[in-house]
KEMIVO-203624 format. One record per residue: x, y, z of N, C-alpha, C, O in turn; residue number from 0; residue in three letters. Coordinates in nm, 3 decimals, decimal comma, padded with zeros to 5 digits. Each point is the difference from the previous one (the first is absolute). Layout:
N
PT	n_xx	n_yy	n_zz	ca_xx	ca_yy	ca_zz	c_xx	c_yy	c_zz	o_xx	o_yy	o_zz	pos	code
PT	X	Y	Z	X	Y	Z	X	Y	Z	X	Y	Z	NUM	ALA
...
***
This chain:
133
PT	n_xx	n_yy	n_zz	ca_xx	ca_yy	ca_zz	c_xx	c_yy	c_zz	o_xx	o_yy	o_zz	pos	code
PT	-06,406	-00,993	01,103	00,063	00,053	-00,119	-00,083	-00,039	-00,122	-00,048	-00,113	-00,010	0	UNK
PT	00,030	00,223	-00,096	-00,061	-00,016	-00,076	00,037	-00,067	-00,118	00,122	00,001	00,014	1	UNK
PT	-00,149	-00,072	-00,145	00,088	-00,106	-00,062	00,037	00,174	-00,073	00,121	00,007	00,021	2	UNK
PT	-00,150	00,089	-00,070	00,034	00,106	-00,073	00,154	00,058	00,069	00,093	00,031	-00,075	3	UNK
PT	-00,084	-00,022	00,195	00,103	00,030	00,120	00,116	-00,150	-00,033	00,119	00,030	-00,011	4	UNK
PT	-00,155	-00,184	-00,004	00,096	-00,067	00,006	00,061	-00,002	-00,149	00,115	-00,030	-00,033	5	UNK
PT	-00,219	00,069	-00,047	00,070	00,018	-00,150	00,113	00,131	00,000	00,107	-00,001	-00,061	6	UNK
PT	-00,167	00,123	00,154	00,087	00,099	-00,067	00,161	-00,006	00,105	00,106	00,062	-00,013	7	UNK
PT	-00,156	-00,182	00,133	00,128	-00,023	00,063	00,112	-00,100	-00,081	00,121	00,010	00,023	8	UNK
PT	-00,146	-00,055	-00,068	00,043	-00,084	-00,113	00,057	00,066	-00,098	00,119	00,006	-00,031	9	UNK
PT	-00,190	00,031	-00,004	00,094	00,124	-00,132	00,088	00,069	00,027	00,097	00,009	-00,075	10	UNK
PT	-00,107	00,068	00,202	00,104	00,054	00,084	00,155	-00,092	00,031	00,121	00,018	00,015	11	UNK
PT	-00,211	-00,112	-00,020	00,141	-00,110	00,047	00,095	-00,030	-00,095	00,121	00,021	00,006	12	UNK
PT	-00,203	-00,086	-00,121	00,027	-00,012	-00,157	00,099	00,130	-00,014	00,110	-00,020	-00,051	13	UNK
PT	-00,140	00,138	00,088	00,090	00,091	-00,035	00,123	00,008	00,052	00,095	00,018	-00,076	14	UNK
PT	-00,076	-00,030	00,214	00,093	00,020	00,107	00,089	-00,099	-00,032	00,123	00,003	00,013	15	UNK
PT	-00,229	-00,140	-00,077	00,139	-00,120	-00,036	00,075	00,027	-00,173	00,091	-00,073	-00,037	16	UNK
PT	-00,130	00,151	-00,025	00,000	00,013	-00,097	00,135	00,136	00,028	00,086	00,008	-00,087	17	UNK
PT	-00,083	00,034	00,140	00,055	00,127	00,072	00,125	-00,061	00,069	00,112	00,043	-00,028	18	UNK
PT	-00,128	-00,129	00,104	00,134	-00,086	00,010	00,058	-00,065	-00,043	00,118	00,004	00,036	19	UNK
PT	-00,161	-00,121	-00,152	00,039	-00,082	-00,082	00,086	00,106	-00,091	00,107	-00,044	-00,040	20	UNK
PT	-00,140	00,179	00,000	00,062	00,057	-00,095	00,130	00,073	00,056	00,092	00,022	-00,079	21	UNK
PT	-00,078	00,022	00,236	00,076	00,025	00,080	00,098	-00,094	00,068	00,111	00,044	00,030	22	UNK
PT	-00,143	-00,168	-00,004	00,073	-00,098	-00,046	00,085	-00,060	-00,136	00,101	-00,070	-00,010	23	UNK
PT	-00,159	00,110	-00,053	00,054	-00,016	-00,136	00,132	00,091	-00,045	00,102	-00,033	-00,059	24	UNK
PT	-00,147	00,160	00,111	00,089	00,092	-00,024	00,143	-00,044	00,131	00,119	00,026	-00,016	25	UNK
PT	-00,151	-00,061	00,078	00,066	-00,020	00,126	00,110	-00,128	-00,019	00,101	-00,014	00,068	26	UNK
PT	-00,144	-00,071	-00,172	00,063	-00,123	-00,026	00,114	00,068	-00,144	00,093	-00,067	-00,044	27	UNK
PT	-00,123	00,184	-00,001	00,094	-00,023	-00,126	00,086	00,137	00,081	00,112	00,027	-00,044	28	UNK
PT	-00,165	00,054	00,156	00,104	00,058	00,036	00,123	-00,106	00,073	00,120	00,021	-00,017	29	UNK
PT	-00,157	-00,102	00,077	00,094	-00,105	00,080	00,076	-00,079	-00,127	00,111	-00,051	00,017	30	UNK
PT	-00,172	00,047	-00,131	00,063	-00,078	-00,088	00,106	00,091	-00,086	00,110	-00,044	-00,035	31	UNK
PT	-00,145	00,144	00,012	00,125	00,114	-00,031	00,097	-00,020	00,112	00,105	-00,055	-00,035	32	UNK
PT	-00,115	00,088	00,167	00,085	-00,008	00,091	00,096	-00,105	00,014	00,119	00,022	00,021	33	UNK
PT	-00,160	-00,118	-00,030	00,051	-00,138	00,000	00,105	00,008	-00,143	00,118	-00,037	-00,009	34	UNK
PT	-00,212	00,104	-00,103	00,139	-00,031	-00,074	00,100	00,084	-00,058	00,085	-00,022	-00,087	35	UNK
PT	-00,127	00,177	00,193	00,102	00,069	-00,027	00,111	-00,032	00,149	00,120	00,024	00,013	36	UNK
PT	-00,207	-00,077	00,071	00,147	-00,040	00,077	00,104	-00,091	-00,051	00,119	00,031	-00,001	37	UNK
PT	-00,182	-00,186	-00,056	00,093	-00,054	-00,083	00,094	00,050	-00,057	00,117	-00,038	00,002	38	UNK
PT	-00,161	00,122	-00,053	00,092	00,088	-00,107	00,056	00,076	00,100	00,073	00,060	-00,078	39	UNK
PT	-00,049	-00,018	00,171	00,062	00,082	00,047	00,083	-00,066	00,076	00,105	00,053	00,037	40	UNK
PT	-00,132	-00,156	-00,009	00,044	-00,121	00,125	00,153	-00,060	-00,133	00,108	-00,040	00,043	41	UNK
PT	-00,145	00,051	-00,216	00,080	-00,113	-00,035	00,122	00,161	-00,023	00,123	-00,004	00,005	42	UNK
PT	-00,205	00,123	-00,028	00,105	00,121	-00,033	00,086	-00,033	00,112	00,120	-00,013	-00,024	43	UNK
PT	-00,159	-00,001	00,140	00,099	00,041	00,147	00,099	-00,117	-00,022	00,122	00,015	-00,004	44	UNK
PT	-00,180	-00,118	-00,008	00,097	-00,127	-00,041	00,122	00,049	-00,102	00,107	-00,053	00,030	45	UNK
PT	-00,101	00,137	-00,136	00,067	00,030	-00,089	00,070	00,069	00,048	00,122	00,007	-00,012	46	UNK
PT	-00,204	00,064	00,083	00,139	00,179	00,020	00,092	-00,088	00,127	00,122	-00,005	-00,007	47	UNK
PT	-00,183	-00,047	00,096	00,127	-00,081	00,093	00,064	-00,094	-00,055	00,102	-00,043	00,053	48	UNK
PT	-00,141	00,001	-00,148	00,132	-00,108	-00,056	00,118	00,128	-00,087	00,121	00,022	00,003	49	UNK
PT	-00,214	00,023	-00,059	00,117	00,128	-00,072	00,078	00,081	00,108	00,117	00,029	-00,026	50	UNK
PT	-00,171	00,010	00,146	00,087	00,085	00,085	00,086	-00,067	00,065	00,101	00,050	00,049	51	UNK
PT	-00,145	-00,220	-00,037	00,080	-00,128	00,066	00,150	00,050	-00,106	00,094	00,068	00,041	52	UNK
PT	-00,112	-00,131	-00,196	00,074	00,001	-00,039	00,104	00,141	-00,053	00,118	-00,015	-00,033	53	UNK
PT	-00,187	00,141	00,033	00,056	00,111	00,016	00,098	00,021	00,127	00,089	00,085	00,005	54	UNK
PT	-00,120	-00,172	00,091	00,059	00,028	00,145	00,170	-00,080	-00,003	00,110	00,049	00,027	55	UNK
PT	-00,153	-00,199	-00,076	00,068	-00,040	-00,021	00,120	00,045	-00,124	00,122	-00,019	00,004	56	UNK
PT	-00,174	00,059	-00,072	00,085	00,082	-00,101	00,077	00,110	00,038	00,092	00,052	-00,065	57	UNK
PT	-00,140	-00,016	00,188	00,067	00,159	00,059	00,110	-00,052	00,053	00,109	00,054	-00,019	58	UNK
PT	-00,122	-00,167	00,091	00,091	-00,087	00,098	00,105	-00,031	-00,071	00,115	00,018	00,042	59	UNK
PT	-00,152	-00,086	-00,194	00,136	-00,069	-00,051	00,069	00,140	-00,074	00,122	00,016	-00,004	60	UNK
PT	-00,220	00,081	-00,053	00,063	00,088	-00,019	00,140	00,064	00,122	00,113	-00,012	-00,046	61	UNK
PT	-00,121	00,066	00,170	00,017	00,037	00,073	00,163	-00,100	00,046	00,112	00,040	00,030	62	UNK
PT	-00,155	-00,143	-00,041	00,090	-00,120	00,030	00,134	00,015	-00,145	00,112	00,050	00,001	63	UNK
PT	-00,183	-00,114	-00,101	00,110	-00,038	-00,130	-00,067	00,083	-00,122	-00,084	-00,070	-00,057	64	UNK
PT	00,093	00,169	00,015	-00,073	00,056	-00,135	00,037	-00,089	-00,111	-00,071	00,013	-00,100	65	UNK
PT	00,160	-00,094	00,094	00,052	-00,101	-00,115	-00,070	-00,064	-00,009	-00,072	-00,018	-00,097	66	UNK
PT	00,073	-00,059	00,242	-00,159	-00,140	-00,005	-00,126	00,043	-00,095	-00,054	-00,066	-00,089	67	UNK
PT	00,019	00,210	00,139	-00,136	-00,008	-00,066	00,018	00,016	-00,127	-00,071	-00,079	-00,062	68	UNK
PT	00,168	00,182	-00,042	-00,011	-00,013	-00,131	00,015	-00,181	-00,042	-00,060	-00,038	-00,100	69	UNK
PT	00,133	-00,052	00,172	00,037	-00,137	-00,026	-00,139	-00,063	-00,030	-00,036	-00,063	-00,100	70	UNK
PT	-00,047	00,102	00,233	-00,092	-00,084	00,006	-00,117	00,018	-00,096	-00,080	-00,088	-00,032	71	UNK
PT	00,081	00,234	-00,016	-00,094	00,075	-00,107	00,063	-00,061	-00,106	-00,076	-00,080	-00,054	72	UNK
PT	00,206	00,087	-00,008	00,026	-00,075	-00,111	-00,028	-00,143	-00,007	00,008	-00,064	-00,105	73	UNK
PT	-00,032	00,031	00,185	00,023	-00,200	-00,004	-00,139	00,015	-00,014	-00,004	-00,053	-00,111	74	UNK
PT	-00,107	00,080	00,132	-00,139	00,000	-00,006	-00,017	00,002	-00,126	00,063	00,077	-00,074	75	UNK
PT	-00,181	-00,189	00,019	-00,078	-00,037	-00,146	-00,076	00,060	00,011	-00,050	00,016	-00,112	76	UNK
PT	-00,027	00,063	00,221	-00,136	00,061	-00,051	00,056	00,146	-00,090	00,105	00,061	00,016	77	UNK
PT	-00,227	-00,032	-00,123	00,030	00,118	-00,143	00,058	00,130	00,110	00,109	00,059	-00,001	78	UNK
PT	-00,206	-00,045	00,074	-00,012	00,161	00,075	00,142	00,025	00,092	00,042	00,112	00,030	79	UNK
PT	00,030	-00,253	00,012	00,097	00,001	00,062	00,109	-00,013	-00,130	00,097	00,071	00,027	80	UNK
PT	-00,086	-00,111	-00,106	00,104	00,056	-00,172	-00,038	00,111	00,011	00,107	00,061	-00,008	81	UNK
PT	-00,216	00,045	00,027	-00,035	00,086	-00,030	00,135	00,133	00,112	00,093	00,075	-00,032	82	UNK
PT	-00,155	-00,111	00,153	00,065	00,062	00,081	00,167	-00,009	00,024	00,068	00,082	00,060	83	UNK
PT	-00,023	-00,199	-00,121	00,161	-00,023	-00,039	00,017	00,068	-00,096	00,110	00,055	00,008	84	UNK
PT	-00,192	-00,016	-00,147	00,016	00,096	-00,072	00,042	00,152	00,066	00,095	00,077	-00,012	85	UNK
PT	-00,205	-00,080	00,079	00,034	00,143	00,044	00,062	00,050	00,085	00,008	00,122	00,018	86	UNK
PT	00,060	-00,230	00,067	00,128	00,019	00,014	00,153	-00,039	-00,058	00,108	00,013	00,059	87	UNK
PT	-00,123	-00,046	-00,142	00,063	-00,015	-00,084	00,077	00,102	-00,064	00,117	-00,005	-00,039	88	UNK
PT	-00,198	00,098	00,036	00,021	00,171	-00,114	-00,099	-00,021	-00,052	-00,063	00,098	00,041	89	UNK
PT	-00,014	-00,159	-00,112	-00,077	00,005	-00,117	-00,111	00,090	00,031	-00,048	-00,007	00,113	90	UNK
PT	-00,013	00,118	-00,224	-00,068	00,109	00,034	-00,140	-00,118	-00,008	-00,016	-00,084	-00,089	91	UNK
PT	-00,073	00,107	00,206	-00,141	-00,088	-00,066	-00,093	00,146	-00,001	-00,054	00,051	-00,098	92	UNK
PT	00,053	-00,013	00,213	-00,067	00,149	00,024	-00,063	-00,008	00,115	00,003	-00,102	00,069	93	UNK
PT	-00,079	00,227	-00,031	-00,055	00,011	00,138	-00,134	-00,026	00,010	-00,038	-00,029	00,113	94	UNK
PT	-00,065	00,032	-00,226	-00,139	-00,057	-00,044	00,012	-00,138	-00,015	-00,111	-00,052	-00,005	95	UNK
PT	00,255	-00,072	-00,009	00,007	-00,123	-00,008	-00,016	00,018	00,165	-00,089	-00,046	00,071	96	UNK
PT	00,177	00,107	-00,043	00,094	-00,088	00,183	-00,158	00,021	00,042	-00,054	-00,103	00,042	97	UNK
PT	-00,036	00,231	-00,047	-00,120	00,006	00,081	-00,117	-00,148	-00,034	-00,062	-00,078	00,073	98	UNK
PT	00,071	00,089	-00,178	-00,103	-00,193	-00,010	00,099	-00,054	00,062	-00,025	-00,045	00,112	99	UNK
PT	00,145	00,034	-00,157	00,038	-00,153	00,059	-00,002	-00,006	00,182	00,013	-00,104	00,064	100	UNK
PT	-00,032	00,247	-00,002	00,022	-00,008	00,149	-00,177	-00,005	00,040	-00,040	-00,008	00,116	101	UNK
PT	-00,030	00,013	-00,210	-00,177	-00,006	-00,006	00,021	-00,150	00,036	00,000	-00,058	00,109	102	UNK
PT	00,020	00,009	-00,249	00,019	-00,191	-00,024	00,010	-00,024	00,157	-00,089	-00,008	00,084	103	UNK
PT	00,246	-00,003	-00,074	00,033	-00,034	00,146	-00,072	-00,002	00,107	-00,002	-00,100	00,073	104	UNK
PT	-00,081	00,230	-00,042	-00,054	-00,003	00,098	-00,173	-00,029	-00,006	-00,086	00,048	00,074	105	UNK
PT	00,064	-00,162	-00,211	-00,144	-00,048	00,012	-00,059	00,038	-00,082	-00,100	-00,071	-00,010	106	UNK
PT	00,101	00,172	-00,086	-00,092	00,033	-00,089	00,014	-00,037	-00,131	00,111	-00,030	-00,045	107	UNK
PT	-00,219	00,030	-00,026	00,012	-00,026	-00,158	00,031	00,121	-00,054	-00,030	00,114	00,035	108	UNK
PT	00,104	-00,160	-00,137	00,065	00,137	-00,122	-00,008	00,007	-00,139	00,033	00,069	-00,096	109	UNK
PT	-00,100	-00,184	00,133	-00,086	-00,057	-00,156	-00,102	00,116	-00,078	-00,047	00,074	00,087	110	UNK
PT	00,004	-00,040	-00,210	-00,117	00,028	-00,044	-00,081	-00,073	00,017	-00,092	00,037	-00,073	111	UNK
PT	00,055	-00,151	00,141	-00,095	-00,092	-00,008	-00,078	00,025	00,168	-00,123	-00,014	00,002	112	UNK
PT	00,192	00,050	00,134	-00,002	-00,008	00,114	00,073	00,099	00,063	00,035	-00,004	00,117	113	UNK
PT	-00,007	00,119	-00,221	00,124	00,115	00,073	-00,075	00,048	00,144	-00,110	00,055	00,011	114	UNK
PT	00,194	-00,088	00,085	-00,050	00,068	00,144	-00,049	-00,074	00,102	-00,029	00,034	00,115	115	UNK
PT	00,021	-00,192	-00,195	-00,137	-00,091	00,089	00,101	-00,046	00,115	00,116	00,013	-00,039	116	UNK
PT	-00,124	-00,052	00,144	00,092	-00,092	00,072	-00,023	-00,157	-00,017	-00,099	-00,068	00,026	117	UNK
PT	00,276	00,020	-00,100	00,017	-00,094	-00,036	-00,045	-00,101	00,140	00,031	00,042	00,112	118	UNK
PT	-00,098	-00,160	-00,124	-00,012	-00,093	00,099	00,056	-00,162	-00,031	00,038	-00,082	00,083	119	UNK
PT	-00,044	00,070	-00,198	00,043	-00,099	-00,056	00,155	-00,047	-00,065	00,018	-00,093	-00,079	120	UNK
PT	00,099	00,196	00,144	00,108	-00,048	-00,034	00,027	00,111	-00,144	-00,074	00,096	-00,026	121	UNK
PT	00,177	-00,130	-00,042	00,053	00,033	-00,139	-00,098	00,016	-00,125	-00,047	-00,095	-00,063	122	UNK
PT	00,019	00,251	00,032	-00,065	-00,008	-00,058	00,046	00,034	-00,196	00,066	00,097	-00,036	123	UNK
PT	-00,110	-00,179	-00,036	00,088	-00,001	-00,139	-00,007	00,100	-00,087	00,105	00,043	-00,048	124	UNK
PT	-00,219	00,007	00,015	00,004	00,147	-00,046	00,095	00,097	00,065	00,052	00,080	-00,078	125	UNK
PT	-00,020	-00,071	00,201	00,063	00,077	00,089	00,146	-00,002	-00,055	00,057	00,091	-00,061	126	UNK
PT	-00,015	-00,198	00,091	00,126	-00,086	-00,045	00,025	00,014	-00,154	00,112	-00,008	-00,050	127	UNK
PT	-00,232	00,032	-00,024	00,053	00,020	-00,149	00,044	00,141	-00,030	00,075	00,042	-00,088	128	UNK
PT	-00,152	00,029	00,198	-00,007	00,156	00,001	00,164	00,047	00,045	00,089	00,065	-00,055	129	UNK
PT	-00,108	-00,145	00,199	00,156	00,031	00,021	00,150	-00,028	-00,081	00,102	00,068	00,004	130	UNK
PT	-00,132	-00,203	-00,084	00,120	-00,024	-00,089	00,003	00,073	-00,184	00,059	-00,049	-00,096	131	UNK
PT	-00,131	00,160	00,099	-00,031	00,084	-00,087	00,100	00,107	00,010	-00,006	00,098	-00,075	132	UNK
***
């Protein structure tokens, strides 16, 4: 082999690794999207089964005592649950309120700050200021 032949094998190589390092590269931020749109999808699923947990359970006591549940909706401190004793109550709130507040409930922000995001962190205060408006 000629040293002209081991240079231009070399360059060849230089390329092929250069060719994978960048294919690798790409390969590491597709896995890294993946990873964190499953999270996110892994903490959504977490949400909607605790909400259908507690929707289920709500069907039950409904079904059982309809008294219990207005009782248990009134005795509740959280705003959105005053909210929903309002509206059963009589009090007109409207049908553009009941739709955020059944958004709220089931995970999302209703905020101008995060309208749409899925809440992960519990009670969110803009939300809560929005709703007692």
């Amino acid at each position: 082999m000629e040293k002209k032949d081991i240079f231009v094998k070399m360059d060849e190589m230089d390329k092929q690794v250069g060719v994978f390092h960048t294919e690798l590269g790409s390969l590491k931020q597709k896995i890294k999207e993946l990873l964190e749109e499953n999270k996110r999808l892994s903490e959504e699923n977490d949400q909607l089964r605790q909400l259908f947990k507690r929707e289920a359970e709500l069907e039950r006591e409904v079904i059982r005592t309809p008294a219990k549940r207005k009782q248990a909706v009134t005795g509740q401190e959280s705003p959105v649950a005053a909210l929903h004793a309002l509206a059963d109550s009589g009090v007109a709130i409207g049908e553009g309120h009941d739709n955020l507040t059944r958004l709220y409930h089931e995970g999302f922000h209703i905020c101008n700050v995060y309208y749409g995001h899925l809440r992960t962190e519990g009670d969110c205060l803009f939300c809560l200021s929005f709703l007692n408006k």
